[in-house]
Wavefront OBJ file of the C-alpha trace (Angstrom):
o trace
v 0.013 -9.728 -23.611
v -0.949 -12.729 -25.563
v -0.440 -11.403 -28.350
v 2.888 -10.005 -27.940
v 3.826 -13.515 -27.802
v 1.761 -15.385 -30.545
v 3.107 -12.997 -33.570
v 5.791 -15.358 -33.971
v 8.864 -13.006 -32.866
v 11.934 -15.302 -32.183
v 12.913 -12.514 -29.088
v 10.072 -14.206 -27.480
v 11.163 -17.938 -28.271
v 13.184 -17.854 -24.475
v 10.107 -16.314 -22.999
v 8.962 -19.532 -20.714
v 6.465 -17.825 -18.701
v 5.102 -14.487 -18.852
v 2.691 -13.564 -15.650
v 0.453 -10.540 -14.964
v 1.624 -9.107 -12.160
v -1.349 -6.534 -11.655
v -1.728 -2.784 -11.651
v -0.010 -2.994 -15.566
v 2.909 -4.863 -14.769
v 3.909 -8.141 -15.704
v 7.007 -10.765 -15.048
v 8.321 -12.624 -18.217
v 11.107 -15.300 -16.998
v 13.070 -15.978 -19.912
v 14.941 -19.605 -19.774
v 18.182 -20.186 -22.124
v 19.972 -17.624 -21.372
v 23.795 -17.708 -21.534
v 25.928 -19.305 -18.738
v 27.971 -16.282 -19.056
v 26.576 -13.186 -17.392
v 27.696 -10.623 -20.149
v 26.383 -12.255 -22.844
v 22.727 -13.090 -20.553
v 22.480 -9.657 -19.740
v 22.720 -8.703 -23.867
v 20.051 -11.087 -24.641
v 17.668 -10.139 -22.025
v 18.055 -6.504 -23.523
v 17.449 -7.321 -27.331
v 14.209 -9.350 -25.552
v 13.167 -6.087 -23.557
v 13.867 -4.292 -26.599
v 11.692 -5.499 -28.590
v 9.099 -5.830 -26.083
v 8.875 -2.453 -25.572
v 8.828 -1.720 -29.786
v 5.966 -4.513 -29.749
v 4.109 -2.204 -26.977
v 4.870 0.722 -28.373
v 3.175 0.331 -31.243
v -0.430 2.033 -31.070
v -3.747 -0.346 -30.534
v -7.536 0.446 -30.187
v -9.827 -0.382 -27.626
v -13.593 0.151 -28.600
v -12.924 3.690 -31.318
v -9.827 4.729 -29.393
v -6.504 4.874 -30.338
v -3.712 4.319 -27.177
v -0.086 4.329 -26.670
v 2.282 2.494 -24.396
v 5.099 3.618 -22.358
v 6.822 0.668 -20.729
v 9.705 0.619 -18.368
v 11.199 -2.724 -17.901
v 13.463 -3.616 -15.033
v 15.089 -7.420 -15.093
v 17.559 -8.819 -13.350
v 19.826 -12.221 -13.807
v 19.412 -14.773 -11.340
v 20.283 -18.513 -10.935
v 23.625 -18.407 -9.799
v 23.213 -17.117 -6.870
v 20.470 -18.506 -4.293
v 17.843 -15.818 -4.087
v 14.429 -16.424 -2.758
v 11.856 -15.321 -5.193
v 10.781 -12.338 -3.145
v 14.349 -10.566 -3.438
v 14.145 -11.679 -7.113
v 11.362 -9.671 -7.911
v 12.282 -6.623 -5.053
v 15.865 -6.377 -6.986
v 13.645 -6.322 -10.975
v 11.355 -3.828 -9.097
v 13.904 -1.605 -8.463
v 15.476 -1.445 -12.011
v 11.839 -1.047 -13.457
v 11.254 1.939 -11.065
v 14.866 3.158 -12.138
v 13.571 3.122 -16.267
v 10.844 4.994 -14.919
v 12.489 7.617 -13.687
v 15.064 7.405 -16.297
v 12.007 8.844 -18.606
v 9.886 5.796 -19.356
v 10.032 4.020 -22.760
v 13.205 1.983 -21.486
v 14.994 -0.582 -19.886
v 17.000 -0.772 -16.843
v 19.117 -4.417 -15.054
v 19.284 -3.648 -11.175
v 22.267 -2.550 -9.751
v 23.365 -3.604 -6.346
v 24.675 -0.228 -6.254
v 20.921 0.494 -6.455
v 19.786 -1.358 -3.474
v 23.004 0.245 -1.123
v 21.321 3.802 -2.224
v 18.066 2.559 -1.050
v 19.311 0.907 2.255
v 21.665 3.994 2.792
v 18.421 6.373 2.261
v 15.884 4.401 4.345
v 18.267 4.132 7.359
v 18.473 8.019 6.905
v 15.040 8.795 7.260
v 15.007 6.125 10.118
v 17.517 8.325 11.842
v 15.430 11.372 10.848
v 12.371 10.352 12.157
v 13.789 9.306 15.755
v 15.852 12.512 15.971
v 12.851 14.306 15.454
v 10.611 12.177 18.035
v 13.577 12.889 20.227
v 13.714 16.483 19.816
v 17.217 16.263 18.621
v 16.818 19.281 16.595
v 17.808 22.972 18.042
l 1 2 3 4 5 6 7 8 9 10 11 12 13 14 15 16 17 18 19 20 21 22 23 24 25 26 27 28 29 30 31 32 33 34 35 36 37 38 39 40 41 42 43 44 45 46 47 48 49 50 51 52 53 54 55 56 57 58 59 60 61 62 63 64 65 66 67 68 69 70 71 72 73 74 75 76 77 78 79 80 81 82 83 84 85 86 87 88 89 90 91 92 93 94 95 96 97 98 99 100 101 102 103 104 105 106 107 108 109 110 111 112 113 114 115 116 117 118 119 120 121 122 123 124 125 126 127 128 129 130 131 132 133 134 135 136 137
């Protein structure tokens, strides 16, 4: 990751901190961002963009050749008061969404995203007692 901010790309100029996160995943917090939300949201995409053309591009390790395929989730905070641990729950949950969405992409978290996972864990809540309860014929 170092590197991907040392080649002197202004997308990265915003980039205040960049963190390894472990397991391949990594928080950048960009700072400067717009007041206004629409015009936030469009810079942290041309910044995701071209962090996943940066990683796409093909480096060696030892004689091999290897690829990326990143999925970056983000989401826009400061207005709102959000502990950190929601923060990074709600960017979790758009990068798992690029992921699905075929890797190689970028995804901001929806709160219609989080309903769909509240709505589907309460489910299999109600599954799993109805079952314990033999509620099933």
């Amino acid at each position: 990751m170092p590197r991907l901010y040392s080649n002197g790309s202004s997308a990265y100029a915003k980039a205040t901190q960049c963190l390894v996160w472990g397991g391949g995943e990594f928080i950048v917090m960009l700072d400067g961002l717009s007041g206004v939300d629409i015009d936030a949201a469009t810079q942290t995409e041309a910044v995701a963009k071209k962090i996943i053309a940066t990683l796409n591009r093909p480096y060696q390790l030892d004689s091999r050749s290897y690829l990326n395929t990143p999925s970056i989730g983000a989401t826009l905070f400061g207005k709102q008061k959000q502990g950190v641990e929601e923060i990074l729950k709600q960017a979790d949950i758009a990068m798992y969404q690029a992921k699905n969405s075929g890797r190689n992409t970028f995804r901001f978290f929806d709160k219609e995203m989080q309903v769909a996972i509240n709505n589907r864990v309460e489910l299999e809540d109600e599954l799993r007692e109805a079952i314990d309860f033999n509620q099933f014929k």
